[in-house]
ROLUM-894817 format. One record per residue (C-alpha): x negated, y, z. Coordinates in steps of 0.001 Angstrom, whole numbers, padded with zeros to 6 digits, always signed. Example, Ala and Ser with C-alpha at 12.3 -4.5 7.8 and 13.67 -1.06 7.14 Angstrom:
BEGIN
-012300-004500+007800-013670-001060+007140
This chain:
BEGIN
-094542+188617+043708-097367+186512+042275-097357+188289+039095-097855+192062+041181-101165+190744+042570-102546+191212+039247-102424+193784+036520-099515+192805+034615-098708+194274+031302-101157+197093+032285-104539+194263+031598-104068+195370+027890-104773+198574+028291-108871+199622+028160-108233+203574+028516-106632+206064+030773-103274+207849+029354-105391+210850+029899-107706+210044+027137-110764+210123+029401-113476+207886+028945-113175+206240+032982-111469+203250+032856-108018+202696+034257-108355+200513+037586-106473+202087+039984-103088+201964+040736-100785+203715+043834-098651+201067+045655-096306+203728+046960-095582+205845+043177-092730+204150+040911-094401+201913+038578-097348+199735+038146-099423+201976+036031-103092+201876+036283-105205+205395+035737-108707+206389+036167-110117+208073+039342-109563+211778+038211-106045+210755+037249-105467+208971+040923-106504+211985+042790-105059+214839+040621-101597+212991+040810-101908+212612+044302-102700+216288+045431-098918+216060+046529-099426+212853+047869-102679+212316+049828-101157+209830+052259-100286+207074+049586-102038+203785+049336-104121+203052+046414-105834+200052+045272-108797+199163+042880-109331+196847+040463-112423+194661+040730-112360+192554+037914-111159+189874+040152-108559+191709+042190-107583+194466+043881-108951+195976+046851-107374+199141+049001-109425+202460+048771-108596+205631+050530-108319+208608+048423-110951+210556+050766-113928+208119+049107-112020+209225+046124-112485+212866+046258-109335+214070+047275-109240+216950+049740-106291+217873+051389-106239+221512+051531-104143+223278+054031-102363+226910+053799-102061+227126+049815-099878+225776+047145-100837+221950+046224-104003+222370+043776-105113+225905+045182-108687+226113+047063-108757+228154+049826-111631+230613+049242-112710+230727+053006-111957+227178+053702-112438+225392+056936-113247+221611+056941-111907+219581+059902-114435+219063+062529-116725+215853+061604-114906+215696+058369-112788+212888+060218-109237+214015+060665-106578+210700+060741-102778+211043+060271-100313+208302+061585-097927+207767+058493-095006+205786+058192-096666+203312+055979-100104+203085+057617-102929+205489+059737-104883+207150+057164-108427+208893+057540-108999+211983+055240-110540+214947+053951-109014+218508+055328-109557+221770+054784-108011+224757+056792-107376+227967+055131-109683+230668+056051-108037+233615+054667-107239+236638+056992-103542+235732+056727-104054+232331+057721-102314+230693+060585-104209+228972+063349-104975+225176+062846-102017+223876+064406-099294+225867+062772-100809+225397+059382-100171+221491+059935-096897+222147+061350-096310+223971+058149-097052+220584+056182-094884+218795+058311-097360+217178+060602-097466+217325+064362-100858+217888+065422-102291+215882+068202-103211+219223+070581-103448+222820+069823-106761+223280+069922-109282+222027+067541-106888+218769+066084-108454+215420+064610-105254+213664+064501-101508+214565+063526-098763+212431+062515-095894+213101+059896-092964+214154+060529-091083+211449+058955-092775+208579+061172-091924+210635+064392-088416+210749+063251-088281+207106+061875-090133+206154+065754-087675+208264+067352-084698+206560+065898-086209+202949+065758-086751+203553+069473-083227+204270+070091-081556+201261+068109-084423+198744+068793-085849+199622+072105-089129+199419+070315-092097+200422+072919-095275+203314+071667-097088+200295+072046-095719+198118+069694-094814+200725+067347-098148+201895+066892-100246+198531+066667-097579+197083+063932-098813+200508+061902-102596+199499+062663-102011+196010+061363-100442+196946+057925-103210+199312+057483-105224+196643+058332-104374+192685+059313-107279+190937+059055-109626+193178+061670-112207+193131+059315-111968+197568+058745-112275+199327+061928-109254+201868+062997-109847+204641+064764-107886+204058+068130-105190+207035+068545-102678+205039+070765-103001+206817+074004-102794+210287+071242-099897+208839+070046-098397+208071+073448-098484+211865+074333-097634+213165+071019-094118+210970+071429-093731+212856+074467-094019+215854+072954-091538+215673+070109-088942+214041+071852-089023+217311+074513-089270+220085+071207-086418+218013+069731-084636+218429+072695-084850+222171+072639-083956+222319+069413-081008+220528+069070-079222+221595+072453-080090+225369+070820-082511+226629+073575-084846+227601+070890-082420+230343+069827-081744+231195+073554-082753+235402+073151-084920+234601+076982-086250+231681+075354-087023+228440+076627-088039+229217+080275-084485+230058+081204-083553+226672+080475-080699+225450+083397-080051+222093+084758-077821+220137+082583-078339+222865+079667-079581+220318+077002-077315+217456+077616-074893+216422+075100-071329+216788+075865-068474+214885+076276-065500+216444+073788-062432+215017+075255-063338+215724+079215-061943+218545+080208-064558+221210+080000-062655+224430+081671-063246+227377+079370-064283+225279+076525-061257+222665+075439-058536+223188+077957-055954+225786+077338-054862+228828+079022-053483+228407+082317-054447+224734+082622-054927+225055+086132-050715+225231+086781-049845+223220+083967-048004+219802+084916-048856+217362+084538-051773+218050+086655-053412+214725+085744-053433+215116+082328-056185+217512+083158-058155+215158+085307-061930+214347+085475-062491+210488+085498-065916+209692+086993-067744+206256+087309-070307+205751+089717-072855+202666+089653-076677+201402+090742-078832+199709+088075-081378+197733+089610-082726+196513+086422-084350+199696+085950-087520+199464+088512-090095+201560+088716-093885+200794+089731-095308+203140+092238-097763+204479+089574-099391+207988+089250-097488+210918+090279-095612+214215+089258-098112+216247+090087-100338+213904+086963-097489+213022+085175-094830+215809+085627-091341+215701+083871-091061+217718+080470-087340+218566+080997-087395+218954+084605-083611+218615+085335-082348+219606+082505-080830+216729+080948-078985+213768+082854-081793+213078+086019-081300+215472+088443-084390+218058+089563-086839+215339+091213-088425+218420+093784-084863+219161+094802-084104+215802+095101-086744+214206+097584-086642+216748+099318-083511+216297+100581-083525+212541+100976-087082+213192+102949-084876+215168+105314-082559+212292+105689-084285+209075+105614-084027+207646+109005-080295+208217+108694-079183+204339+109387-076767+202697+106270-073042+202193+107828-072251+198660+107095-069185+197671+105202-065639+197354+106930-064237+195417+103845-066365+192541+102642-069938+191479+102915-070837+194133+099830-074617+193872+099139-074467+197274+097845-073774+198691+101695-074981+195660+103931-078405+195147+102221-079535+198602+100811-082136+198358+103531-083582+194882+103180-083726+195766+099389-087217+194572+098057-089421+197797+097195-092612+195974+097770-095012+197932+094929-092068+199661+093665-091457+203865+093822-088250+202907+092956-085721+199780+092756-083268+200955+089772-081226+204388+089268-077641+205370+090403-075398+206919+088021-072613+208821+088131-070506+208904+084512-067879+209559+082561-065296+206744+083643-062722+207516+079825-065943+207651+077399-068698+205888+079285-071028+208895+078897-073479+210589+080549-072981+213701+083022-075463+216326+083341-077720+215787+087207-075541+212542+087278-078833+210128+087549-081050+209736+090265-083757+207401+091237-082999+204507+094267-085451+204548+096232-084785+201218+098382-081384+200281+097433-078211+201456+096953-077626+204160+099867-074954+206514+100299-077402+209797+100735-078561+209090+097194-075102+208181+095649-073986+211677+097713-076801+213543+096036-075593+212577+092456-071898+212936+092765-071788+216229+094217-074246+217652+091344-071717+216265+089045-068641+217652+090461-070256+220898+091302-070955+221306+087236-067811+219954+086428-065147+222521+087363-062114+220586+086764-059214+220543+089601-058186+216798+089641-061460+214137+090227-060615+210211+090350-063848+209187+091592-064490+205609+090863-066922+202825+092632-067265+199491+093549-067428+200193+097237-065389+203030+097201-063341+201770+100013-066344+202277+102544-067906+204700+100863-065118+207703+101050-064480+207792+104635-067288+209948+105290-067658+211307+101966-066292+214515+103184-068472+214978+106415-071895+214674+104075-070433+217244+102130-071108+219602+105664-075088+218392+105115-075579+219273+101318-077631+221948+100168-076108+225067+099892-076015+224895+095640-074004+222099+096405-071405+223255+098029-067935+223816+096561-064380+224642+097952-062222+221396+098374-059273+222391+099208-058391+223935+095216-059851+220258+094079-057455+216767+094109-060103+213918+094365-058708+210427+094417-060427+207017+094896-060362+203857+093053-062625+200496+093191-062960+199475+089288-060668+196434+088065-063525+194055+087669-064980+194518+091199-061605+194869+093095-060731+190715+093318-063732+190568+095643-062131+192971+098222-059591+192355+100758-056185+192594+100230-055480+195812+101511-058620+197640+099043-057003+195513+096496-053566+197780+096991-054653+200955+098082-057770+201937+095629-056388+199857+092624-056601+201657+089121-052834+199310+088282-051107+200396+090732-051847+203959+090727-050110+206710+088260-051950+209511+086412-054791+207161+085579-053816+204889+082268-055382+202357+081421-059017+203271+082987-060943+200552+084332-063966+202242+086433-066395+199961+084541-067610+202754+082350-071524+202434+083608-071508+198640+083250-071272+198986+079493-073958+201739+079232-076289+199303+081130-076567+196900+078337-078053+199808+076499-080405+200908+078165-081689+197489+079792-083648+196868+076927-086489+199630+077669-086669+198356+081523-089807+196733+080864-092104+199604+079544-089946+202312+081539-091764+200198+085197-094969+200608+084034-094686+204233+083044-095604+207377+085215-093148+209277+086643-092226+211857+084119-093159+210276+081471-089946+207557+082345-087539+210102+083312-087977+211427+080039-087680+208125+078365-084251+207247+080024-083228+210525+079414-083882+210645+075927-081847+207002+075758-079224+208595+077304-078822+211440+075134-078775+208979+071947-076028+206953+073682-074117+209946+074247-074590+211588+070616-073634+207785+069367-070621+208609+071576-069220+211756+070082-069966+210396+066476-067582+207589+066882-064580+209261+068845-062487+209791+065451-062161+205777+064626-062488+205152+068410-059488+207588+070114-057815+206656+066884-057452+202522+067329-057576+202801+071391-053978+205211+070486-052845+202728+068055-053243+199635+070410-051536+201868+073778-048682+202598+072032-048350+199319+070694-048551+198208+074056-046408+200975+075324-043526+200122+073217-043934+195647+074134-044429+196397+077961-041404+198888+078127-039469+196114+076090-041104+194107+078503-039403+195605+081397-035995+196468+079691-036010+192714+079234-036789+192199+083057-033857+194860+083793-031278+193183+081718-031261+190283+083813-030991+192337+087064-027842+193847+088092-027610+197721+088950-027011+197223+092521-030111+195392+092967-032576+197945+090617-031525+200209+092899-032234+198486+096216-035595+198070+094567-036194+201182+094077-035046+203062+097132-035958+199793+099505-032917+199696+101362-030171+197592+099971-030457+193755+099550-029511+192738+095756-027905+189555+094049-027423+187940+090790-024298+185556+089267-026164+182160+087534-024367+179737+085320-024250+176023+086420-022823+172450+084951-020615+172656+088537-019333+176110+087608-018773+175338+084390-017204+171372+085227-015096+173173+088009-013822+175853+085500-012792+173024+083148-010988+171200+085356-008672+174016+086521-008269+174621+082473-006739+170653+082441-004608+171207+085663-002871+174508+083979-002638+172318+080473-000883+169687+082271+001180+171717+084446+002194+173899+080984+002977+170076+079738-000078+170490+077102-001833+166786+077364-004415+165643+074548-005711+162629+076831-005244+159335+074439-006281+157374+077989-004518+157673+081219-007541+157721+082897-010501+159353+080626-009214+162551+079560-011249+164794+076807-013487+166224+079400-014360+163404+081700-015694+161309+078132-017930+164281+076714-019542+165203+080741-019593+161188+081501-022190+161412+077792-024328+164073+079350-024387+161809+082306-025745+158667+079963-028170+161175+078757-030138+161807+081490-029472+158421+082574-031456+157200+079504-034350+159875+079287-035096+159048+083320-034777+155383+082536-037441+155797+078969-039816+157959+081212-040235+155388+083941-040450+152579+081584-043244+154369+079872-044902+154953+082713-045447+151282+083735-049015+150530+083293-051241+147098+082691-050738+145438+085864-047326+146126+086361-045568+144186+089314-042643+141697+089406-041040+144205+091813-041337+146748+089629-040238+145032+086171-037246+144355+088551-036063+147418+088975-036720+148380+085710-034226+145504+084377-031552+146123+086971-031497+150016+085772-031500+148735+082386-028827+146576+082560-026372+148624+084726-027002+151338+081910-025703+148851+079358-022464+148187+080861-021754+151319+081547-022789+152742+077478-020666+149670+076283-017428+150600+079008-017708+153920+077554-017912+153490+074170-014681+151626+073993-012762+154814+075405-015042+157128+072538-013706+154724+069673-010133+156778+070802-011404+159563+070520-013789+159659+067720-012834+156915+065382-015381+157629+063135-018304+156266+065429-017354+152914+065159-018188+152846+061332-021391+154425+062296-022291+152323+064604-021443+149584+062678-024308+150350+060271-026714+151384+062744-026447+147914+064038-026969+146363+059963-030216+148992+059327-031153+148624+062882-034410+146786+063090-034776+143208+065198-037057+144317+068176-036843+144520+071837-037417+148394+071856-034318+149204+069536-032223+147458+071768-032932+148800+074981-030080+150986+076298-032263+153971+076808-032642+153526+073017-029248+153018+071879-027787+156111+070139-024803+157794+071779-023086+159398+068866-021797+162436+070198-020217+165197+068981-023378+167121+068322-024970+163947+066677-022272+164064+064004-022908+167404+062413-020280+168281+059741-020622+165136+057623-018089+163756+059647-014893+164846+061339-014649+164952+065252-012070+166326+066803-012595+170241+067477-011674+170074+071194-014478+167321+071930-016717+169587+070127-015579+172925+072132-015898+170833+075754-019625+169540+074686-020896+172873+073745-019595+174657+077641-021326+171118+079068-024220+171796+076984-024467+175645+077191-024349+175275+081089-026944+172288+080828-029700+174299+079500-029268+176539+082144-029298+174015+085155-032186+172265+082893-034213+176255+082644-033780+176502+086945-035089+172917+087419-038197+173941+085230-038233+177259+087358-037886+174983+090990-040174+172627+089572-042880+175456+088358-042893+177010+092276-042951+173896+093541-046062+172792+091626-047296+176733+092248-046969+175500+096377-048348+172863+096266-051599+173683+094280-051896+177319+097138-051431+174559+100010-053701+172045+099038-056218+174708+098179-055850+176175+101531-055603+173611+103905-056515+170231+101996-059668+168826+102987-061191+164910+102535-061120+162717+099627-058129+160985+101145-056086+163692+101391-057117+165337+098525-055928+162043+096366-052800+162253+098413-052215+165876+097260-053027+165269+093827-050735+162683+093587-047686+164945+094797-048724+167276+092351-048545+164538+089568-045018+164268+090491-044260+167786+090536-045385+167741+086999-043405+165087+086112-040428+166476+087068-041552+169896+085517-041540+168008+081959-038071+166012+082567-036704+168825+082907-038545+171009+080013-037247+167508+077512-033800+167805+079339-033507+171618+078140-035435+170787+074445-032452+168274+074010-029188+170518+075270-030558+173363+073018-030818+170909+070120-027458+170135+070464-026284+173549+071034-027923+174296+067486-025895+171552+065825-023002+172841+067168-023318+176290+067530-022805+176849+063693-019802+174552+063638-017769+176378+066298-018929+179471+065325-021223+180707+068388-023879+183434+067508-026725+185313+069241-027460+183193+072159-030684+181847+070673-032354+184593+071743-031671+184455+075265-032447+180790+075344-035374+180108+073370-037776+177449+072109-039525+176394+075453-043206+175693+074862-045633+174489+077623-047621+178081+077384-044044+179234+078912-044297+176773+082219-046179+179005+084243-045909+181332+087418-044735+184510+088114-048228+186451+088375-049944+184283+086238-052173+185797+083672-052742+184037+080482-055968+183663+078498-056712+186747+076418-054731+189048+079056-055585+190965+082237-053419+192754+084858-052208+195892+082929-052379+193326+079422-050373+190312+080627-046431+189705+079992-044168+188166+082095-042530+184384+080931-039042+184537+079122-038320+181634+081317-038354+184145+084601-036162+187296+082727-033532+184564+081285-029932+184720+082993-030015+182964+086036-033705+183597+086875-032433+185108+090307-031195+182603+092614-029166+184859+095540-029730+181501+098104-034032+181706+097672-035327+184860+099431-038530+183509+098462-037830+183977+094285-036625+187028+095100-039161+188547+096423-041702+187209+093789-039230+188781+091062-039505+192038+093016-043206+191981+092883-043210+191224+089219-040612+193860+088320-042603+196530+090206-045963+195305+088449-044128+195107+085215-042720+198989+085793-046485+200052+086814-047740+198522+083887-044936+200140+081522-046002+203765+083050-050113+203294+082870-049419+202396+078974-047078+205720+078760-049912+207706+080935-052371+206215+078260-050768+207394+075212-050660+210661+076606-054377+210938+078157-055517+210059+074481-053068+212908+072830-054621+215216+074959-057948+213847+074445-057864+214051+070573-056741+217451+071569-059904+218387+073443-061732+216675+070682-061030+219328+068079-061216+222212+070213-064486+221053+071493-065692+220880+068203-064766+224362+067080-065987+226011+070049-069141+224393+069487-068690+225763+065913-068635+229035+067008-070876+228259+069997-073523+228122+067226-072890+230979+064764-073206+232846+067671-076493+231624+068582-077650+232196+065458-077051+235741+065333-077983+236266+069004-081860+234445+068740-084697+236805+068352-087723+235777+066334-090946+237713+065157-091177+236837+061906-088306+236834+058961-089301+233246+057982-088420+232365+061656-085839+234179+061726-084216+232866+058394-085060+229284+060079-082808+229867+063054-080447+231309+060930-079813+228173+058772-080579+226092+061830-077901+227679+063523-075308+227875+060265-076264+223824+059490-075235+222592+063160-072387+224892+062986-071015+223269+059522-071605+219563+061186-069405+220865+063770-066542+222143+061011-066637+219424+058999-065825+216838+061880-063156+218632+062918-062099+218135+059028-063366+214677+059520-061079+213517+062587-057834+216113+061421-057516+214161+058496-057957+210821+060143-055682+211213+062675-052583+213164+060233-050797+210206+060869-050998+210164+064808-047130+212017+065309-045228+209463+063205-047454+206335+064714-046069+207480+068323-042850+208204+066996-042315+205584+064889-043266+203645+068799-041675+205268+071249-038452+206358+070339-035559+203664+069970-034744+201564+066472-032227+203459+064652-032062+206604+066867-032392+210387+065636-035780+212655+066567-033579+214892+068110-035115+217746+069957-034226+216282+073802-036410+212915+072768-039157+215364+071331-039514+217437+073850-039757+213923+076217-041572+211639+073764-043866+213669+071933-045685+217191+072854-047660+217644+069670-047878+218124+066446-050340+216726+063793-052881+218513+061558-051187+220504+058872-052946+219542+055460-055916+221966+054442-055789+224473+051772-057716+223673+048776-059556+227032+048903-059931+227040+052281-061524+225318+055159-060036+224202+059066-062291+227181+060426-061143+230125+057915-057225+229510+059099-057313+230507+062639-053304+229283+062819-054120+225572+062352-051904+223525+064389-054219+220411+065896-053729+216531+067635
């Protein structure tokens, strides 16, 4: 970088390539290269290039120059080096252009000829947007107004700041005065974001021209909404099902958004005037004017700011306190008259105003209208309808209009609102969560600050031209987007409805169906260690009355040795747990206990390993030379330490009788299940206690009382989670042994994410995301003598079976949508070609223009329909591959249920999607 300062390589050099006799000391900092020429050479190169910086060599260093003190004369009109016979220099010979890289002043010269143009057109021509129409001093290039227009969109960057960054790289130091063109610039901004408008949303090739221009006729589009007449098919209206075909709409107040009360329309009047995404300001006030004593009816449900203080809302200075929005709730984009100014908070005449413009445009049958305060707001929803303008009105009995409160906002309702407007619970909705606007505000938040301090036209323009860049941003991304939101539904689609067959399995038919029709009561068998003792004792009685006796005592038979060992089990884990928990200042009382246990758990390990030596021989050997190895300490030879060598301790290195081993696996098999309903008791129990102290706890007193029951709850919770760890382990020693097979995935690995709640919802997960524990769809989850599990099981089950369907309902809402996609697409296509043949222009060069105008958005428009057909080839065989059963044939019953599409045939190679009118799309 050092090195550049200087001339380099080029200091040799005493004479100009040309072979002139000026010397070479000037160089262009924009050309390729670092080559230095003389000042004929600068400005002849530069004919083509008169907004480039070049500098001049001083003998010390170099110093900028503007090619005007050069000589070079930009001349308008004619071919680069042609002189306009009848020229026409700029007024004052002082004409500046805003550039990309910095604001030039030059030399300009209009052509004079009779052919000529008027000024402005002839810098159009060149690519540079003149300043005014009459008489211009200043224009800027094309490229910087498109390089503002984007930067403005993706940085939030303000006129302001745009500008004075270009004044300070043409000049830093404030040394060179610049001519002032900000306010210039300011309007010129304006100007090319409103011609831009027109051009790209194809009014300029409207036959009537721009005047005819609608309400909502230059907004851009949502593809996969249902747009009647444009991607829904024939006869849509009695197709089922009918909510397939739905309109999902969002409605929301940003009070970020402010606005100053400064200037007016009258002095600062719209440029689109309605038709983009703000509705028709005249039409607007006017009808809040007429309704603006009407008192705001407070909220029956909670203490909603929305309702209860759009009153009081500050508006001290302000013309308006933020916007309300109505949008697409599925794509979180914008909807033609769907945003309106607030003038003091968020009241229902404005909210009204917006929705019914929205649905009025829309045409659809089937609305789910989403808000925050929806429960409040709908009950007279219908009645303001009566009070709307008459280009308002529409016929609601052909339209289905539902209400929902979004997922986010719904906890903060009552319990009721929670039930009857909740997106989970309802069906024909998916997975859509009403927060569509919430996401758009981030967007837009960023231009808050220069938007307040702008007139009234000049921000409605602003946000609208935001808005239309967040929508275009929109439809650019739907191919990857619709793609991965399909792959992740029917993902989920195929885990949630092996969620709920999982549920089912555990849940006999009679009760399913007392579920489902609410009338019969329903039941469940479980499997306990007093079923399972009971059972072997009648086995003994029928051995011993078929004169079948393996007892080697007369009193300890088989089955009485292997359940007494379970019983010294648990004897030792409760004795280890309360010896651990013992702290520092332990009590004599306390130790006492402790010692008794211990040593009445001794006598009774030693009186029963005598009658084990019978039975297992073996043991005694081992024991033998555990006591040798065994270590001298006081913790080896506690008896909660002393190993029981059972049956399941053995393994097959050595032999134990197979009966012994048969009895410990039925006492073992029915102990993890007694263990798996303690943890369930003990998880309610815990559940309790934490709603209960919440709820009616108060004082430090109690509080420390409370906490300490809960302690215990806990405790109990993880005796009986190490009680179940240590009857599976032995299951799995013994399971291959004996020969027992596919029960370890009914009773699995029990980790401490699994001790939780029916309802609870884990980190990561929300209502329609979360899964249910194993722990509460394992055999013996439903306990006939507690109503109270019962119900809670019901609950679940029906929130698992909602969730199951709004997955389905997803997968299906995004088929269609991909759908609508491509035909939106190709009728904009065609949409286009049409226009192109249909504009009107006065001149062939115009006419040629909107010609390949028209033919260029057109091709866009084919080749993203290429774009997303081949992306999504493989969307059949990824719902297939989901939905339909492991090792089951695509027969055509489960295709005609599972799947109502087919994917994008391959494209020819000498054709293209739009010359085969027979192509089969998503």
């Amino acid at each position: 970088m050092i090195r550049l300062e200087g001339r380099g390589n080029e200091a040799a050099r005493s004479l100009c390539c040309c072979g002139g006799e000026d010397l070479p000391i000037y160089r262009c900092r924009d050309c390729f290269g670092i080559e230095m020429v003389c000042q004929s050479c600068v400005v002849e190169c530069h004919r083509c290039n008169p907004l480039h910086q070049i500098e001049e060599w001083t003998q010390d260093f170099f110093k900028r120059v503007s090619l005007k003190s050069l000589g070079l004369c930009v001349q308008l009109g004619h071919n680069p080096g042609e002189v306009c016979l009848n020229k026409q220099r700029a007024n004052g010979d002082d004409f500046t252009v805003v550039d990309a890289h910095e604001i030039h002043e030059i030399s300009l010269d209009f052509c004079g000829c009779e052919t000529a143009q008027i000024h402005h057109i002839q810098l159009l021509h060149a690519r540079w947007f003149p300043a005014t129409s009459s008489k211009p001093q200043t224009a800027t290039t094309f490229a910087v107004m498109e390089f503002f227009h984007l930067l403005s969109f993706e940085s939030k960057v303000s006129p302001y700041e745009f500008y004075h960054s270009l004044a300070r790289r043409t000049d830093n130091t404030g040394i060179t005065p610049i001519k002032d063109r900000y306010s210039v610039f300011l309007c010129m901004v304006r100007e090319w974001r409103n011609l831009k408008l027109l051009k790209c949303s194809g009014r300029g090739h409207h036959p009537d021209g721009i005047g005819t221009t609608q309400e909502g006729d230059c907004i851009v589009l949502c593809p996969a909404c249902p747009q009647p007449g444009i991607n829904l098919p024939e006869g849509w209206e009695k197709a089922e099902p009918r909510w397939v075909y739905a309109l999902f709409l969002s409605i929301d107040a940003n009070f970020r958004l402010k606005w100053k009360a400064v200037s007016s329309d009258k002095r600062d009047p719209s440029l689109n005037n309605g038709s983009l995404y703000f509705v028709e300001e005249k039409h607007y006030k006017s009808y809040l004017a007429e309704r603006v004593t009407l008192p705001q009816e407070p909220s029956a449900c909670v203490s909603h700011n929305a309702v209860n203080m759009a009153d009081t809302k500050s508006s001290r200075g302000l013309a308006a306190t933020g916007v309300g929005t109505v949008d697409c709730a599925c794509h979180k984009m914008k909807l033609a008259s769907g945003v309106g100014n607030l003038q003091k908070g968020e009241k229902y005449i404005n909210m009204d105003y917006l929705v019914f413009s929205v649905i009025v445009g829309s045409g659809t049958a089937v609305l789910n209208l989403s808000y925050d305060i929806a429960c409040q707001w709908h009950k007279k929803l219908w009645a303001h309808l009566a009070s709307m303008p008459d280009r308002l009105q529409f016929d609601r009995k052909n339209k289905t209009v539902r209400f929902f409160v979004p997922k986010f906002h719904i906890n903060a309702h009552i319990p009721a609102c929670q039930t009857n407007f909740s997106f989970n619970y309802s069906k024909g909705v998916g997975r859509t969560d009403g927060e569509a606007p919430e996401r758009g505000w981030a967007n837009v938040n960023r231009v808050a600050t220069s938007t307040k301090e702008m007139g009234p036209g000049a921000r409605r323009d602003t946000l609208d031209d935001n808005f239309g860049d967040w929508n275009w941003k929109k439809v650019t991304t739907f191919s990857h987007v619709l793609l991965c939101k399909l792959k992740e539904s029917v993902k989920s689609a195929k885990i949630h409805s092996d969620e709920l067959a999982e549920l089912q399995s555990t849940i006999d038919d009679v009760s399913l169906n007392a579920w489902k029709s609410e009338v019969e009561a329903w039941e469940d068998d479980t499997m306990t260690q007093t079923t399972v003792r009971l059972q072997l004792a009648e086995n003994k009685a029928h051995d011993l009355q078929a004169g079948i006796n393996v007892s080697l005592h007369d009193e300890v038979s088989p089955f009485i040795l292997i359940s007494t060992s379970l019983y010294l089990e648990d004897k030792q884990r409760r004795l280890c747990t309360d010896a651990t928990t013992l702290g520092v200042h332990t009590t004599e009382i306390q130790k006492a206990k402790i010692c008794t246990r211990s040593n009445a758990l001794l006598r009774k390990i030693e009186s029963w390993t005598i009658i084990q030596t019978l039975y297992m021989p073996t043991v005694s050997l081992l024991r033998s030379a555990s006591e040798l190895t065994r270590e001298a300490s006081d913790d080896a030879d506690r008896p909660e330490n002393l190993p029981l060598w059972l049956p399941s301790s053995l393994g097959t290195e050595y032999s134990c009788d197979c009966k012994l081993q048969e009895l410990k696996w039925d006492l073992h098999f029915a102990q993890v299940h007694d263990a798996l309903n303690e943890v369930r008791q003990s998880i309610r129990l815990s559940s309790h206690l934490k709603t209960f102290k919440r709820t009616h706890i108060h004082g430090q007193r109690a509080s420390t009382r409370a906490c300490s029951m809960l302690d215990v709850a806990d405790m109990r919770k993880m005796a009986s989670k190490l009680k179940y760890d240590m009857a599976r382990a032995a299951l799995i020693v013994l399971g291959p042994i004996l020969g027992k097979v596919a029960w370890e995935g009914k009773l699995r690995v029990l980790h401490v994410a699994d001790l939780c709640t029916l309802g609870d919802i884990g980190p990561g997960q929300s209502e329609g995301t979360r899964d249910i524990s194993w722990i509460w769809k394992a055999l013996g989850a439903l306990d006939n003598d507690n109503a109270g599990l019962q119900d809670c099981l019901r609950i679940e089950w029906c929130k698992a079976r909602a969730c199951e369907g709004q997955w389905s309902e997803e997968v299906l809402l995004l088929l269609e949508e991909m759908r609508r996609v491509i035909e939106f697409f190709k009728w904009q296509a065609k949409w286009w070609k049409d226009r192109g043949t249909a504009a009107i222009f006065a001149k062939p060069a115009h006419q040629e223009g909107g010609l390949a105008y028209a033919a260029w958005q057109a091709h866009i428009r084919l080749t993203m329909v290429k774009h997303v057909q081949e992306l999504w080839v493989a969307v059949p065989s990824i719902v297939q591959s989901q939905l339909l059963p492991d090792n089951e044939d695509d027969t055509a019953e489960t295709a005609d249920v599972l799947l109502t599409i087919e994917g994008p045939p391959a494209d020819d190679e000498e054709g293209s999607p739009a010359d085969d009118e027979d192509d089969t799309d998503v």
